[in-house]
N, C-alpha and C positions, 0 to 999 in steps of 0.2 A: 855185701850185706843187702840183704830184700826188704827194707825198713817197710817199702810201699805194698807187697805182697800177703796175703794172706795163708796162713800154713796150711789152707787145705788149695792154694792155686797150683797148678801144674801146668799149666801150658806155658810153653815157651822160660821155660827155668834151666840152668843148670843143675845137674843132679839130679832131676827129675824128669820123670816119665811115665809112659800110657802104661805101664802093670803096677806101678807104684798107684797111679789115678784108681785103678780098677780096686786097691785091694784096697782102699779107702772108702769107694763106693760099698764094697761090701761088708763093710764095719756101718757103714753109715743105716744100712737094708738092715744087719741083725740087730741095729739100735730101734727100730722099727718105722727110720724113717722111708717115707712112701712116697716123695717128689723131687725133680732135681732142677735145677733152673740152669739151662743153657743158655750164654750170651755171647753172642757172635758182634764183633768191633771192628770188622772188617771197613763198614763204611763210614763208621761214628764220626771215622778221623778228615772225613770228606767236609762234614762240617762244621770243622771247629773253626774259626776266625786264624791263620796259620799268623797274622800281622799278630796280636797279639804272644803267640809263644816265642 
């Protein structure tokens, strides 16, 4: 279960993948939307306090 995931995430899921991503994106373009917000967490995880988790 992906309780923490949002139904439109795709990266790194089971079940899902980059042509599933795409054909999402392009529901998204015919709904008329016109920006997408890419966020990369590669280093996020460098600063999180690790004693705390």
């Amino acid at each position: 279960m992906n309780l923490s995931f949002k139904d439109n995430s795709y990266g790194f899921r089971p079940g899902r993948n980059a042509h599933q991503a795409i054909k999402k994106a392009r529901q998204y373009i015919n709904r008329g939307y016109t920006w997408v917000v890419d966020i990369d967490l590669e280093k996020y995880f460098d600063t999180v306090n690790h004693d705390k988790l």
